[in-house]
C-alpha positions as CSV (number, residue, x, y, z in Angstrom):
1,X,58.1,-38.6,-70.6
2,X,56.3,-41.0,-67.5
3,X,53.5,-43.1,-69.5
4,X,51.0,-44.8,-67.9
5,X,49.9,-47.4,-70.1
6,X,46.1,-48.7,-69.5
7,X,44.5,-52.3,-70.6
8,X,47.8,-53.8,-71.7
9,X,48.2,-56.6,-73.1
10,X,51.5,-59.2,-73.4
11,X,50.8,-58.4,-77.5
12,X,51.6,-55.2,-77.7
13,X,54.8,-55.1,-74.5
14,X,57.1,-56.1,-77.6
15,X,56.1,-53.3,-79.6
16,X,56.3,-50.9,-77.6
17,X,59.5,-51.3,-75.8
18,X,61.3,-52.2,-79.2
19,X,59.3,-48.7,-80.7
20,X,60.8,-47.0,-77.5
21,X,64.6,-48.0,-77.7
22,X,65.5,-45.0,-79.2
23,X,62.8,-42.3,-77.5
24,X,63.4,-43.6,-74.2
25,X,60.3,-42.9,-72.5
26,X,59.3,-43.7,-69.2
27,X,56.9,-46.8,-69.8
28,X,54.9,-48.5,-66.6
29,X,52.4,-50.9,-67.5
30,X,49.1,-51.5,-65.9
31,X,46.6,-54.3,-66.5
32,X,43.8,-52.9,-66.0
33,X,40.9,-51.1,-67.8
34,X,41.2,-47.2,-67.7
35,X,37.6,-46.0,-66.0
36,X,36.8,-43.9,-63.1
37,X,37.6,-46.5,-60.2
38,X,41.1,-47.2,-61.6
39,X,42.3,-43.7,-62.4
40,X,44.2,-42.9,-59.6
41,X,46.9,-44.9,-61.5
42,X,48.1,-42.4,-62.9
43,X,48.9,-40.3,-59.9
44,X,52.0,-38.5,-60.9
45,X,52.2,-39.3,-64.7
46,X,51.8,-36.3,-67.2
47,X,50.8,-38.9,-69.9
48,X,48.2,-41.6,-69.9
49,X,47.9,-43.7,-73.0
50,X,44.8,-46.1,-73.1
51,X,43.1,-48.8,-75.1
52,X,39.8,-48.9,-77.6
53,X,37.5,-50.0,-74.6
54,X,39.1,-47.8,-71.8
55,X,36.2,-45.4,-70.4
56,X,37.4,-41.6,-70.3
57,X,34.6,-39.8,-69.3
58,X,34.3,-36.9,-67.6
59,X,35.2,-38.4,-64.2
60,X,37.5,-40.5,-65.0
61,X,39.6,-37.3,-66.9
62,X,38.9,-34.9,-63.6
63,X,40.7,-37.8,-61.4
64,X,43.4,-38.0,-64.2
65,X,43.9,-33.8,-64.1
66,X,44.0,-34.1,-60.6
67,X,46.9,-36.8,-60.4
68,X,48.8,-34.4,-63.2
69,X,48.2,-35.5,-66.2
70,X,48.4,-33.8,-69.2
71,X,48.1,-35.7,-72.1
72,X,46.0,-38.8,-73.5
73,X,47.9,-41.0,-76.0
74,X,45.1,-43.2,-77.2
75,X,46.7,-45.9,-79.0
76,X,43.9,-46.5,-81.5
77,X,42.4,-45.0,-84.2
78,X,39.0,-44.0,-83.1
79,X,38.2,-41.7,-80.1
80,X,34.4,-41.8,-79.5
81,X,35.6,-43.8,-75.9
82,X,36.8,-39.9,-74.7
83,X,34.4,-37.0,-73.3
84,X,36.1,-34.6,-75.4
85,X,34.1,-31.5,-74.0
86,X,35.6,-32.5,-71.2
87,X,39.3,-32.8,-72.0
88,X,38.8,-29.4,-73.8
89,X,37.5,-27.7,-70.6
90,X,40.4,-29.5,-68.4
91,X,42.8,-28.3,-71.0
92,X,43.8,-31.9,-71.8
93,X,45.4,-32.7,-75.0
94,X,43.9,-35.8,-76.8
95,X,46.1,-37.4,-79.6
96,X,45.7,-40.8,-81.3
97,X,46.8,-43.1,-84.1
98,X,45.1,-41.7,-87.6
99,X,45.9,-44.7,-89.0
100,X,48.2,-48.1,-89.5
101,X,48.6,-51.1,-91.7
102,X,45.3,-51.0,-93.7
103,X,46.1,-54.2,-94.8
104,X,45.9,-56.3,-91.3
105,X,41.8,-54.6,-91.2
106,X,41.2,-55.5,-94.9
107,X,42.9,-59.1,-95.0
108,X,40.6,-59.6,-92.2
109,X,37.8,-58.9,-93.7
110,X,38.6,-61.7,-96.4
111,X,39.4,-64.1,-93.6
112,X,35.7,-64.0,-92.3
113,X,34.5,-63.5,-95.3
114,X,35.8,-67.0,-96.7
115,X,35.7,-68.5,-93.3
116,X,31.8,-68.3,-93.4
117,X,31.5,-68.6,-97.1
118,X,33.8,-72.6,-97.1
119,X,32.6,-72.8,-93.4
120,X,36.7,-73.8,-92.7
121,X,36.1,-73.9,-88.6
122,X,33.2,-76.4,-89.0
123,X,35.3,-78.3,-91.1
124,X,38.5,-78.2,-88.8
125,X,36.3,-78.9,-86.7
126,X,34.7,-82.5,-87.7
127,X,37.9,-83.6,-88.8
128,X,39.4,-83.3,-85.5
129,X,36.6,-85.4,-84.3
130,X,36.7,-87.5,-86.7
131,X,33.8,-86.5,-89.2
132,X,35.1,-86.5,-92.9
133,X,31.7,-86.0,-94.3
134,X,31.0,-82.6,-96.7
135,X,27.2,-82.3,-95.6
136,X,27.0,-78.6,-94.7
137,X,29.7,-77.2,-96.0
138,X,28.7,-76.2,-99.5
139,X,29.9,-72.9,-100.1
140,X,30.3,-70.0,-102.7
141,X,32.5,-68.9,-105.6
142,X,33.4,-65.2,-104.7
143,X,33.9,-65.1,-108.4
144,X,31.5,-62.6,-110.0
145,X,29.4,-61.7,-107.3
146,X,29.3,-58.6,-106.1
147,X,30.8,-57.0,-102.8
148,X,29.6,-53.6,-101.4
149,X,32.1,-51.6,-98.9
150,X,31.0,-48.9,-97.4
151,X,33.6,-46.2,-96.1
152,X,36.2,-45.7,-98.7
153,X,39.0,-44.8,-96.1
154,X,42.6,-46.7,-96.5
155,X,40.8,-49.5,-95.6
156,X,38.4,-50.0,-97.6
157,X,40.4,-49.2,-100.8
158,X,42.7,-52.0,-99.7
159,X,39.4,-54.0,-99.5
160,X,38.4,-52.7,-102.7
161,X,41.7,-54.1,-104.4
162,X,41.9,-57.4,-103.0
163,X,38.3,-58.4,-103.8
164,X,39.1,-57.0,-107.5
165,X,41.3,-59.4,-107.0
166,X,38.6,-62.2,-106.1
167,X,37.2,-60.9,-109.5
168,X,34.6,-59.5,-107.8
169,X,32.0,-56.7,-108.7
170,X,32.9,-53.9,-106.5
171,X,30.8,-50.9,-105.7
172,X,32.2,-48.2,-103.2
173,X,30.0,-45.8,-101.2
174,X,31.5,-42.8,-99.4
175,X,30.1,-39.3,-98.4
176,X,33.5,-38.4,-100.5
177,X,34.3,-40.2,-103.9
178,X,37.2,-40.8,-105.0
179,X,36.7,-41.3,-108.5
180,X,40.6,-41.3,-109.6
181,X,40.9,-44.9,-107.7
182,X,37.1,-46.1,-109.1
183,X,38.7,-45.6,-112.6
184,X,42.0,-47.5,-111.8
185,X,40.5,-50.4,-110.0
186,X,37.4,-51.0,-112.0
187,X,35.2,-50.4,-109.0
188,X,32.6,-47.4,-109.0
189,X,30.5,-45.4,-106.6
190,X,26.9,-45.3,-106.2
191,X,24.2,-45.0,-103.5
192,X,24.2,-46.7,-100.5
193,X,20.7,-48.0,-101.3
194,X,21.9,-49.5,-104.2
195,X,24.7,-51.7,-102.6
196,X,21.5,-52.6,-100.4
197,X,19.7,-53.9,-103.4
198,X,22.6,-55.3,-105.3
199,X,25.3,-56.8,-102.7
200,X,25.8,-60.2,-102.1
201,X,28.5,-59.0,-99.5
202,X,28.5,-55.7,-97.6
203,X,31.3,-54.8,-95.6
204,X,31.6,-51.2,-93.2
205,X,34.4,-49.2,-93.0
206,X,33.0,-46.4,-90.9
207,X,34.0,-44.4,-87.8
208,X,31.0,-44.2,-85.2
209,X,29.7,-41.2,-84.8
210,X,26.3,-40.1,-84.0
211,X,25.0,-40.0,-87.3
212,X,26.1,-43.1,-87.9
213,X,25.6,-45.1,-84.7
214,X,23.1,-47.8,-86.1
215,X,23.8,-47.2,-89.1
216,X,22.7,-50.6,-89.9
217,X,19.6,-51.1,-88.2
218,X,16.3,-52.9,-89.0
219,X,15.1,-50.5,-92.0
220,X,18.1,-50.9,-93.8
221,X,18.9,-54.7,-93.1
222,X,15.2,-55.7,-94.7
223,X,16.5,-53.3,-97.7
224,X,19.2,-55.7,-98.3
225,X,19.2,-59.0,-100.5
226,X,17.8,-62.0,-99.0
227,X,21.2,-64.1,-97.9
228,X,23.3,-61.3,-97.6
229,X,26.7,-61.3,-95.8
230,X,27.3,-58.9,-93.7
231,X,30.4,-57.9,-92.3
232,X,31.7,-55.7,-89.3
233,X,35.5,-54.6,-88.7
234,X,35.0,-51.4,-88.3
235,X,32.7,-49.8,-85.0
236,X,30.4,-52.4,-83.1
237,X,27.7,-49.6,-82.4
238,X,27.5,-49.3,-86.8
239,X,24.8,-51.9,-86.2
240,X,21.9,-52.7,-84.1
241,X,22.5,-55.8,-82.6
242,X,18.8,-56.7,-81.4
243,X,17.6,-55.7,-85.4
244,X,20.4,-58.0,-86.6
245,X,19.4,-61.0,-84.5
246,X,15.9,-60.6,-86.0
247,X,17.5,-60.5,-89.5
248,X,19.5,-63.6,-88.5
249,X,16.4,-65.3,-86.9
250,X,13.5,-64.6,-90.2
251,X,17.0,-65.7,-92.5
252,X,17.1,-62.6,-94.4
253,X,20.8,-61.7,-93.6
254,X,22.7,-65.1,-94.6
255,X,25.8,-64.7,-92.7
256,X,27.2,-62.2,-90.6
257,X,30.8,-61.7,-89.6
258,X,31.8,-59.2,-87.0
259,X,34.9,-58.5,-85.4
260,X,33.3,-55.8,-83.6
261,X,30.3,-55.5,-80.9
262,X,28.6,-52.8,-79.5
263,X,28.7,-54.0,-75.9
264,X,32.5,-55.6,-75.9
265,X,33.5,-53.3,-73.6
266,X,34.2,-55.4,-70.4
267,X,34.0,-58.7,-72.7
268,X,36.5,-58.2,-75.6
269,X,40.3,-59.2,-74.8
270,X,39.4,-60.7,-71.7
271,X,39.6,-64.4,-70.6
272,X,36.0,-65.3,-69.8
273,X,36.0,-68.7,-70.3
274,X,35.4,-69.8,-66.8
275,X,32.7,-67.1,-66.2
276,X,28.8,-67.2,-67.2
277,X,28.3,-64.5,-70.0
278,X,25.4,-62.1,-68.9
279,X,25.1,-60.1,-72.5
280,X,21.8,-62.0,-74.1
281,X,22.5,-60.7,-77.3
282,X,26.4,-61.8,-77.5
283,X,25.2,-65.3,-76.1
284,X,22.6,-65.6,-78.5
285,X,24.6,-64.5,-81.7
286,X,26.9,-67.3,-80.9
287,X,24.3,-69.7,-81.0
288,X,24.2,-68.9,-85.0
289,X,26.2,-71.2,-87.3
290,X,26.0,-68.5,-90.1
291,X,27.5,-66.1,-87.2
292,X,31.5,-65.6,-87.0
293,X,32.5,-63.1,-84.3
294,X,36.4,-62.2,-83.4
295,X,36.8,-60.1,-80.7
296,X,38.2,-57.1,-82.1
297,X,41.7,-58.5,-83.4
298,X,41.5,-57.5,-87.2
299,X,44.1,-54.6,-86.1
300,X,46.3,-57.9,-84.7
301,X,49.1,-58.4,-87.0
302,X,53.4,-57.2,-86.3
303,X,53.0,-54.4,-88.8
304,X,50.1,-53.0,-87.5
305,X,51.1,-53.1,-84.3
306,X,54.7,-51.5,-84.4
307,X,52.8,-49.1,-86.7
308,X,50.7,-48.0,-83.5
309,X,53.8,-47.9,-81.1
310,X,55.8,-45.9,-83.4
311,X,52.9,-43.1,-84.0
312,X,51.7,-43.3,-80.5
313,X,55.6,-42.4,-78.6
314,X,56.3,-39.9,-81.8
315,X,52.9,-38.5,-80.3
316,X,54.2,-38.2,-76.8
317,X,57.5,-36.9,-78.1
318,X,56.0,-34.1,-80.5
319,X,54.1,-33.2,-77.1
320,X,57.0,-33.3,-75.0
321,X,59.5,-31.5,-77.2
322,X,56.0,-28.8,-77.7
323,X,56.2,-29.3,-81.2
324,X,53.3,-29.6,-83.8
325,X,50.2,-31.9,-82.6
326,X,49.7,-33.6,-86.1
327,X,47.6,-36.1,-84.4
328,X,45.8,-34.0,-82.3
329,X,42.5,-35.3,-81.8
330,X,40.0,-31.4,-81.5
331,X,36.3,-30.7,-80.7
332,X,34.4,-29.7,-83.9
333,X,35.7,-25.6,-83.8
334,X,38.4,-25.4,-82.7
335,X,41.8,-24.5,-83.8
């Protein structure tokens, strides 16, 4: 089938072309974002496959029906970036990657975790300059303290496992329990009040949806223990930004960590280095030394990404061949 691929990056060329050796699909890569103003494209390709920060609303997927196209591979796992009311009515399908190495999302997680707790990229840092002094850089054993992760998804049982690991206390909070893996990893459910109250480390594993955009906002973050850490790998809009700077400011949240941001549309995986950043809040969270952000590159590692290749063509080939939609992605209803 004729792909259009949206937002590509030189990362992910290798993937897919090695993922695509056997299926032989048509492949054409753009650079730019999918959105309204760029759709035209796709003029004459039954299959579009776009990026986490590509804009599908309901303009942008008329100009795509228009040009013939018939199916959106989104190559990531959520899909709150597509009007889905809207591919429903054009009679579009919508498919997209359930999921993919757990690990690359969880060992991230650790990596900012410890990164802010031994401060490691202020101490790179001096030394390159020069500066072998240890003033500042006291950290924390993760020994025995106690981590709360909230969304018990693949991710977040890998989490749940490797902070065991750390000898950490481990509580889990999901809207579904799995108490088969509490038993065999020592960790156990509760309320997500408690992990509030209790956590030294909180971590969210959540899709965004609107009950739980802002999940964490400023009710919740003054529930929290005074020097928390707070971590983000999972949807930027899970926490309100402005609410979290205030946290940051008063110093009630200790650290936070996010490879995620509610705005990064138009800012994440783009070169902006030579440009003057216009988001206030992204400018000012980066004036935080407690503050780590990534921009959106926990998913960043070989296995996870021939992972996505290989589920997004098998997507485009189950749709081709008219076989079954596993992945398909489906308003709440229907069938």
């Amino acid at each position: 089938m004729k792909i259009a691929f949206f937002d590509t990056h030189p990362f992910e060329k290798e993937a897919f072309n090695r993922a695509n050796s056997n299926l032989l699909h048509e492949i054409f890569y753009f650079e730019p974002r999918l959105m309204e103003t760029t759709a035209s494209l796709a003029q004459g390709f039954p299959c579009v496959c776009a990026f986490a920060n590509d804009r599908m609303n309901a303009s942008t997927l008329e100009i795509l029906k228009a040009g013939g196209t018939k199916l959106l591979a989104l190559r990531s796992t959520g899909f709150n970036h597509v009007d889905l009311q809207a591919s429903a009515r054009l009679g579009m399908k919508v498919m997209r990657v359930p999921e993919y190495s757990p690990y690359a999302i969880a060992e991230h997680v650790v990596a900012l975790v410890q990164t802010l707790n031994r401060k490691t990229h202020r101490a790179y840092n001096r030394v390159r300059e020069g500066n072998f002094s240890l003033t500042g850089l006291v950290g924390f054993d993760l020994h025995g303290k106690t981590i709360g992760i909230i969304g018990t998804g693949r991710i977040g049982k890998v989490l749940a496992r490797i902070m065991t690991g750390f000898g950490c206390n481990v509580l889990l909070h999901d809207h579904q329990c799995d108490e088969k893996f509490a038993n065999e990893t020592h960790c156990h459910y509760t309320g997500v009040e408690e992990i509030y109250h209790a956590a030294d480390i909180i971590s969210l594993h959540l899709p965004l949806t609107p009950d739980t955009r802002h999940f964490i906002n400023a009710d919740t973050l003054k529930k929290m223990k005074r020097g928390v850490m707070l971590i983000n790998t999972g949807r930027g809009a899970l926490i309100d930004t402005k609410a979290l700077i205030d946290a940051l400011k008063s110093g009630h949240i200790g650290y936070a960590g996010l490879d995620v941001y509610e705005e990064e549309e138009g800012i994440f995986f783009q070169d902006l280095s030579g440009l003057i950043l216009n988001d206030d809040d992204l400018a000012r969270l980066l004036t935080f030394p407690n503050v780590l952000i990534t921009s959106h590159q926990g998913f960043l590692t070989s296995e996870a990404l021939s992972n996505i290749a290989e589920t997004t063509l098998l997507n485009v080939s189950a749709f081709e061949k008219g076989g079954l939609l596993t992945n398909e992605v489906k308003l709440k209803g229907q069938w």
